[in-house]
Every structure is written in structure tokens, then in C-alpha cells.
C-alpha positions in Angstrom: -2.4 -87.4 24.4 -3.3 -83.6 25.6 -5.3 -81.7 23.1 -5.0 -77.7 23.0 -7.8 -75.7 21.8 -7.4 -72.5 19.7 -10.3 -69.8 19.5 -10.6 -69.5 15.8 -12.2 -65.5 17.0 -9.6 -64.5 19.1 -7.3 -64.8 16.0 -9.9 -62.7 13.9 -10.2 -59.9 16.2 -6.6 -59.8 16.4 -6.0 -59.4 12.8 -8.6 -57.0 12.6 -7.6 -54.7 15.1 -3.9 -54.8 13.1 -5.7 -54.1 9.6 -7.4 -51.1 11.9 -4.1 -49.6 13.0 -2.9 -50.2 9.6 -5.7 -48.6 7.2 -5.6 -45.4 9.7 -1.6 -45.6 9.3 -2.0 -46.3 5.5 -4.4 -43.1 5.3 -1.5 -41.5 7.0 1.6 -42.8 5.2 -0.5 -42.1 1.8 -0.8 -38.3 2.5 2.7 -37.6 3.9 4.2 -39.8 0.5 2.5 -37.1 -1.1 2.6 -33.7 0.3 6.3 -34.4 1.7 4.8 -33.0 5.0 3.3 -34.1 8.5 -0.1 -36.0 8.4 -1.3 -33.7 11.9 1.7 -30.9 12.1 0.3 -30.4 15.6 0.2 -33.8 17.1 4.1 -34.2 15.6 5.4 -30.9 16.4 3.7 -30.2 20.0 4.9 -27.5 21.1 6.7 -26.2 17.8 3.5 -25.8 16.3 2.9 -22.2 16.9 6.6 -21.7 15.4 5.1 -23.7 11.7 2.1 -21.4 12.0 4.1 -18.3 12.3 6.3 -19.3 9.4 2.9 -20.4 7.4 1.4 -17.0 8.1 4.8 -14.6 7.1 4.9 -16.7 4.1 1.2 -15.8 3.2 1.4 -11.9 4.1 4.7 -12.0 1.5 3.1 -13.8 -0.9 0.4 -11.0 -0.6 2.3 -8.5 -0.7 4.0 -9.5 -4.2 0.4 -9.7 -5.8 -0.7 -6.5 -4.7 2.8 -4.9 -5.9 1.6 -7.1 -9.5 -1.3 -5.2 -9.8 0.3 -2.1 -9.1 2.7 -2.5 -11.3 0.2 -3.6 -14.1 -1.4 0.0 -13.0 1.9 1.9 -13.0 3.0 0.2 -16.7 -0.6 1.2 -18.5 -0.1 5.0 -17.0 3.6 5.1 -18.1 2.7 4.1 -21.5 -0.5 6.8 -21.6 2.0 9.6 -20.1 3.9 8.8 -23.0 1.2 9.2 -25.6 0.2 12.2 -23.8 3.6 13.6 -23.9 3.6 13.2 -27.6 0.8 14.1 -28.2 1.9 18.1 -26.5 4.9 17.7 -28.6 3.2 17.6 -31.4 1.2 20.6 -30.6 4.4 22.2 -29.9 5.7 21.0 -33.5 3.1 22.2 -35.7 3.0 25.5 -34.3 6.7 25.6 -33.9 6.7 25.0 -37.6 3.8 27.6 -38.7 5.3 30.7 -36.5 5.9 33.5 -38.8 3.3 32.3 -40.9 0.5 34.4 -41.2 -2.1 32.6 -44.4 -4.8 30.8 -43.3 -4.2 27.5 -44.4 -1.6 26.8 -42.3 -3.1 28.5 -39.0 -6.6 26.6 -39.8 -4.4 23.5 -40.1 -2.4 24.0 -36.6 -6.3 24.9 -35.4 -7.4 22.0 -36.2 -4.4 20.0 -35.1 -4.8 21.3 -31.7 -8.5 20.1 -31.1 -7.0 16.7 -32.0 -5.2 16.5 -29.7 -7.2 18.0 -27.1 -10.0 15.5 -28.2 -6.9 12.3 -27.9 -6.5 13.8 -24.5 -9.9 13.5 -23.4 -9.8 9.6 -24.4 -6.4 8.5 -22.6 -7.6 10.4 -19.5 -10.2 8.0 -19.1 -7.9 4.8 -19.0 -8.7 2.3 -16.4 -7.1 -1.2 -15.1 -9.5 -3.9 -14.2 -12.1 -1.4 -14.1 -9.8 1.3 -11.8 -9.4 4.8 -13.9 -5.9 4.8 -13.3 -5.7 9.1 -13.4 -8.0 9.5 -11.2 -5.9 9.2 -8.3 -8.1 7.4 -5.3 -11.3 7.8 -7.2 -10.6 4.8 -8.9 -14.2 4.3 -9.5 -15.3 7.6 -10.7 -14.2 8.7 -14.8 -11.3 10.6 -14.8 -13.2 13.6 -17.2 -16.9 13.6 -18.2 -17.7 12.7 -21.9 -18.8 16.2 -22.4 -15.4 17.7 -21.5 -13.9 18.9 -24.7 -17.0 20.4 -25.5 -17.7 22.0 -22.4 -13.9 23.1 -22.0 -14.4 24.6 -25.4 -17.6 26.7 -25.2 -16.0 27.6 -21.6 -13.2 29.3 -23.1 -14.9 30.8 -26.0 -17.5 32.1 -23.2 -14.8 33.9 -21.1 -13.2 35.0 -24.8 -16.5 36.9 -25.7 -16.1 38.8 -22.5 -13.2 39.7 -22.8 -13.0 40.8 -26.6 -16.6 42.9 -25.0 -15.2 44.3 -22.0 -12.2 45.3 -24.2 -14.3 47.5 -26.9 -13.2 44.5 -29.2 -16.4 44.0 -31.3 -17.8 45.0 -34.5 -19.0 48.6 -33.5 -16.1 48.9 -30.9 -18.4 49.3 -27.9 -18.4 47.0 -25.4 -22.2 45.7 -26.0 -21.2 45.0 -29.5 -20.9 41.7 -31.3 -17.1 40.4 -30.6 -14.8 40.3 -32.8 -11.7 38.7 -32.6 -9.8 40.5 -35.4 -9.5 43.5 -33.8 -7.4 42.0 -31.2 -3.7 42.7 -30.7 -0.5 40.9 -29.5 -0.7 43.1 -26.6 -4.7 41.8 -26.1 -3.5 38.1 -27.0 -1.2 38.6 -23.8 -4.0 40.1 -21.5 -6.4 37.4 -22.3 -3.9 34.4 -22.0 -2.6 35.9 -19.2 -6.3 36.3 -17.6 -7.8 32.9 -19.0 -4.7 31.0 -17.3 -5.3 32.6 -13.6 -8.2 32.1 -13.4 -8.4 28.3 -15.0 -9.3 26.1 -12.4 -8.5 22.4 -13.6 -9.7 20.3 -11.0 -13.0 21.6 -11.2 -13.0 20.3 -14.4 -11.7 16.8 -13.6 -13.1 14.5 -11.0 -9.6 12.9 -10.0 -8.3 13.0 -6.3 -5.3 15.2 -6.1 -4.4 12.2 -3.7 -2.9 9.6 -5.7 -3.2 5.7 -4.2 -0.3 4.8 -2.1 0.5 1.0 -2.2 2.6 -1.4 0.7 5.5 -2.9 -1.2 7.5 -4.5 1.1 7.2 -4.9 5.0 8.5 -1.7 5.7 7.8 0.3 2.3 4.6 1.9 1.3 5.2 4.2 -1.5 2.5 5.9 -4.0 1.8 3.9 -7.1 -0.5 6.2 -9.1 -1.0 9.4 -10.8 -4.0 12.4 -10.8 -5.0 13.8 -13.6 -5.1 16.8 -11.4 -0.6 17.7 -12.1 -0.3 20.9 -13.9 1.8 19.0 -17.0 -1.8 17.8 -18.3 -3.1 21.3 -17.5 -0.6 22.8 -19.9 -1.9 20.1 -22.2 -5.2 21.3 -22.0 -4.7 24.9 -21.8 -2.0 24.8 -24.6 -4.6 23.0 -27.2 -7.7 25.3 -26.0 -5.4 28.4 -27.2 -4.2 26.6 -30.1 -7.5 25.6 -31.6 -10.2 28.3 -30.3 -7.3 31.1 -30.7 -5.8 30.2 -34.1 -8.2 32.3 -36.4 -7.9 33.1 -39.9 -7.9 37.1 -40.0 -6.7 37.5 -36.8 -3.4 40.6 -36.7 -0.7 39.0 -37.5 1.2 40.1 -34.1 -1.9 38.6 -32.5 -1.4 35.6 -34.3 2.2 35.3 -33.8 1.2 35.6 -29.7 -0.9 32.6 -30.2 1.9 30.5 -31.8 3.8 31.8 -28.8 1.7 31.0 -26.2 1.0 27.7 -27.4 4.7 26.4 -28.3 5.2 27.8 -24.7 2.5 26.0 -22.8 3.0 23.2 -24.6 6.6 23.1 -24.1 5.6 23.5 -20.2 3.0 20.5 -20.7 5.7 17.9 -22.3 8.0 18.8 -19.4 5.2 18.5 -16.8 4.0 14.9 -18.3 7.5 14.0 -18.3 8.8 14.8 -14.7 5.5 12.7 -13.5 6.7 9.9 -16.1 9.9 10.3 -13.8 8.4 10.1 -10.3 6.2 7.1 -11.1 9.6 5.3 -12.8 11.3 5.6 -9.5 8.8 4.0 -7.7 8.8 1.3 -10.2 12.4 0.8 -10.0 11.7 0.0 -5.7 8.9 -2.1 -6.7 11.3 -4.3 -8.3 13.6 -4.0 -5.8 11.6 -4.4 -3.2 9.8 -8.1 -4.9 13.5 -9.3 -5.4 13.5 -8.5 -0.9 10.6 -10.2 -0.8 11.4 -13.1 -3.0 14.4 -13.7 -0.8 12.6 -13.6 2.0 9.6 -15.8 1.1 12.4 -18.7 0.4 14.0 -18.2 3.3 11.1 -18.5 5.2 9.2 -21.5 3.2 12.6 -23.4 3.9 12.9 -22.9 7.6 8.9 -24.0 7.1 9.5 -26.9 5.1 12.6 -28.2 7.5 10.1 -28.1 10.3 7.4 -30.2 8.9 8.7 -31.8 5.9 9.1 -35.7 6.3 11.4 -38.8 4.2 8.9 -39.5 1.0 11.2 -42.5 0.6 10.8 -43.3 3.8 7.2 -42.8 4.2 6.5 -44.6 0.5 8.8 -48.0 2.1 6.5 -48.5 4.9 3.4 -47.6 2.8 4.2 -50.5 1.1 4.9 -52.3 3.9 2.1 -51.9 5.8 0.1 -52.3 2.3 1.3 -56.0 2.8 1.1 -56.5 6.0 -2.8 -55.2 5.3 -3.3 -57.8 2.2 -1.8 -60.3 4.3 -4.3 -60.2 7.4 -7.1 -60.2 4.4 -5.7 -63.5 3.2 -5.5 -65.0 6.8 -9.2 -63.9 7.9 -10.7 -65.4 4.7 -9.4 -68.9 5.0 -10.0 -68.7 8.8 -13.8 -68.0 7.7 -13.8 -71.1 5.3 -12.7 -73.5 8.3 -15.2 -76.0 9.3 -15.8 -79.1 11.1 -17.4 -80.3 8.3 -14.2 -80.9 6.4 -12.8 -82.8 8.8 -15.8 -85.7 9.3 
């Protein structure tokens, strides 16, 4: 009788270079059950690699682009909504006055006065919006306040500076020379005219703001770039201004009453000129709203497109990956069962 001898290591090297291949197939199997794409993309793709890397990047730069247009949009709905309360609040200058023209008691003029710096004072406070810390009126000095916190009282002493000139230079003061103290009852319709005239040629407003008359342009698709913000520096929110300075520093009881019927004048005027101003920028930045939309529905499309073609290139069978996880789980529990009873062998039993 022949007797055949069987090297109880060879066996457990074999099954422990299966369990190898196995655990680094496992490893494999588990993260492609799981992500629904290729373990190594490059090692299964080869060459086509650089094609899933192109798709990966396109997909990134839309995705980009759509949370940029987010933000600006976020930007473009807070300054819509201030324009708004700015355009209401010119109206309402317009109103009061509108209301009190012809009237010539105090009451009512001291009332429309007072209305006026109100509003000029409400101004001051929405001009200083901001977005995540951006002052949204400042156009691309986003970090620097639209207005300083002094404005209404240095726009105010400003114009009452250049009045007192003018009522001096004009013979307007209490002795009627022009070195006397100014007095803004003696003035006329006619002077009322001159002045407003004067004060608005020669009103600077963007020295008084510190907003960029260059308003932040934003990239909203992969062709579009298109300009998502608004300067303080337009001349509707100069009417604003100008229309509530006259109003309130202008609007004096014992003033002529055709003097004070050119103030109301002035003031429903500019501030008619201030709500349509407001408006027509309210009307520009809605437009470009309306292609943002239009232009994250584009890029929507797009995107899926793309992550598609992407996904068809790497994607791989979760069914079929989970199967032979099992499988090989098995197989791998299997070899463990098989090396442990090969290690409890011995001679011993057998004497």
C-alpha cells in the first residue's frame, strides 16, 4: 500500500493568499455597493479617464456658478425690497406736500417740515443695508458704509450754510444789507426759484456718499455676466435727498406765502423726480433678476445633463456588486473555517 503525503502549509498559504485577494476585493466591492461608482475610475476607465474628469470639473464650475447667482440674488431681493421703502418713502414726501399746497398756517407747513426730515433721516438708515456684511448700495465698495453716520446732519447744516449765503448775498437779512443777519422771510417765490435752482447745480452727491458709481457685475451662466447691484450714487435717491433737504430746512413758518407755495412746488417736483428715479433702478435690477432665473433653469439643465453622461461613465451594478460582496464574504468566512481546523490537526490525535 502507497502512502501520499500532503503539506498541511502549502494548504495554508493557499487559503491565505485567496482570503488576501478577497479582503482587497471585499474593500472594493464594499465601496462600489455604496457610492454606485468605480472603486479606482482610472485603473477601470484607462484612457477615458480624462473624459470623467472633464465631466467632474464642468459639473463643479456649474454648480459654482448657481451659488454665486444665490447670493446675488439674495443681494438683488434685499435692495429690491429697500428701493421699495425708499420709493415710498419719496411718495410720501410728495403726499404731504401735495396735500398742504395752498396752505399757508404754520401748523401744517411745520408738520410737512418735519415729515420731510423723517424721511430724510429713514433714508440715511436703508442706505446703509448690507448682505453678509456687503453694503449692498455701495456698488463695488462693498466693504465701505454706503453714507457716514453724520450724514443727515452734515447734509443739513450744508444746506443751511449755502442758504445763509445766499439770503446774504441777496440783501435778504434783517437790516437788508448783505452783512446782515439772514432772514428767510423776506424771501420771494422768485428767490425760492434762484436758490433751488443754485443749491441743485451745484449739489454734488457722490461726494457725499462713498458708493462706487460702478455697481458689481456677477457671471450667471457660461456666457452671461450681467450687473447684479445698485449705487447709491443714481440721481432717483438724489432727488430723495434734495427733495426732503428743501422740504424740511425750507418749509418755515412766516415765510411769503408765494415763497412757500415754491417750496411745496419744488419739493412735490423733486420728489415726484425721486419716486420715478428709484423706480426705473427697481426696473433695471428686475430684469436682471428675471435672466438670473432664466439663466439657473440653463444651468440646471445642463448640470443633469452632464452629471448623467458622468454617472453613465463610472457608475457600476449595486446589485451586482452587493451579490459578489456576499459572495466573496463567504468564500472569506469559509477559508477562516478551513485554516482553523487545519491548525487544530495533530499527530497527537491519532496515537
Amino acid at each position: 500500500m502507497k502512502t501520499s503525503t500532503i503539506s498541511s502549509l502549502s494548504i495554508t498559504n493557499a487559503i491565505q493568499l485567496v482570503a488576501t485577494t478577497a479582503q482587497k476585493e471585499i474593500v472594493k466591492l464594499q465601496n462600489e455597493s455604496v457610492t454606485g461608482t468605480y472603486y479606482d475610475i482610472g485603473l477601470q476607465l484607462g484612457a477615458k479617464t480624462s473624459q470623467s474628469l472633464n465631466f467632474s470639473r464642468e459639473s463643479e464650475r456649474l454648480q459654482a456658478i448657481t451659488k454665486s447667482n444665490a447670493l446675488a440674488e439674495q443681494r438683488m431681493d434685499t435692495t429690491q425690497l429697500t428701493m421699495k421703502n425708499m420709493a415710498a418713502s419719496a411718495q410720501s414726501v410728495l403726499n404731504t406736500f401735495t396735500g398742504v399746497t395752498g396752505a399757508s398756517d404754520g401748523t401744517s407747513t411745520a408738520v410737512a417740515a418735519d415729515k420731510a426730515l423723517a424721511e430724510l433721516e429713514n433714508f440715511a438708515g436703508m442706505a446703509v443695508t448690507s448682505v453678509n456684511g456687503e453694503y449692498i448700495f455701495s456698488g463695488i465698495n462693498t466693504d465701505a458704509p454706503t453714507l457716514q453716520s453724520t450724514f443727515v446732519s452734515d447734509v443739513t447744516t450744508d444746506f443751511q450754510t449755502k442758504l445763509n449765503t445766499f439770503l446774504q448775498a441777496n440783501g435778504l437779512t434783517d437790516d437788508g444789507t448783505t452783512t446782515g443777519v439772514p432772514d428767510i422771510t423776506k424771501m420771494t417765490g422768485a428767490d425760492v426759484d434762484d436758490f433751488v435752482a443754485s443749491y441743485k447745480a451745484g449739489f454734488n452727491w457722490s461726494s457725499w456718499t462713498d458708493a462706487s458709481s460702478t455697481v458689481m457685475s456677477s457671471r450667471i451662466s457660461t456666457t452671461e455676466t450681467v450687473k447684479t447691484s445698485t449705487s447709491l450714487n443714481g440721481d432717483g435717491f438724489q432727488d430723495l435727498v434734495i427733495s426732503t433737504l428743501i422740504g424740511s430746512q425750507l418749509a418755515k413758518e412766516g415765510l411769503q406765502t408765494d415763497a412757500l407755495a415754491r417750496v411745496k412746488f419744488h419739493v412735490v417736483e423733486t420728489a415726484g423726480a425721486a419716486v420715478s428715479g428709484i423706480n426705473a433702478e427697481r426696473s433695471q435690477l428686475g430684469l436682471v433678476q428675471a435672466r438670473v432665473e432664466t439663466a439657473n433653469e440653463t444651468l440646471s439643465a445642463q448640470k443633469t445633463i452632464i452629471d448623467t453622461q458622468y454617472k453613465n461613465l463610472v457608475s457600476v451594478d449595486q446589485y451586482e456588486a452587493k451579490t459578489r460582496l456576499a459572495t466573496l464574504m463567504t468564500q472569506l468566512e469559509t477559508s477562516y473555517t478551513i485554516t482553523a481546523k487545519i491548525q487544530q490537526l495533530s499527530l497527537v490525535n491519532f496515537l
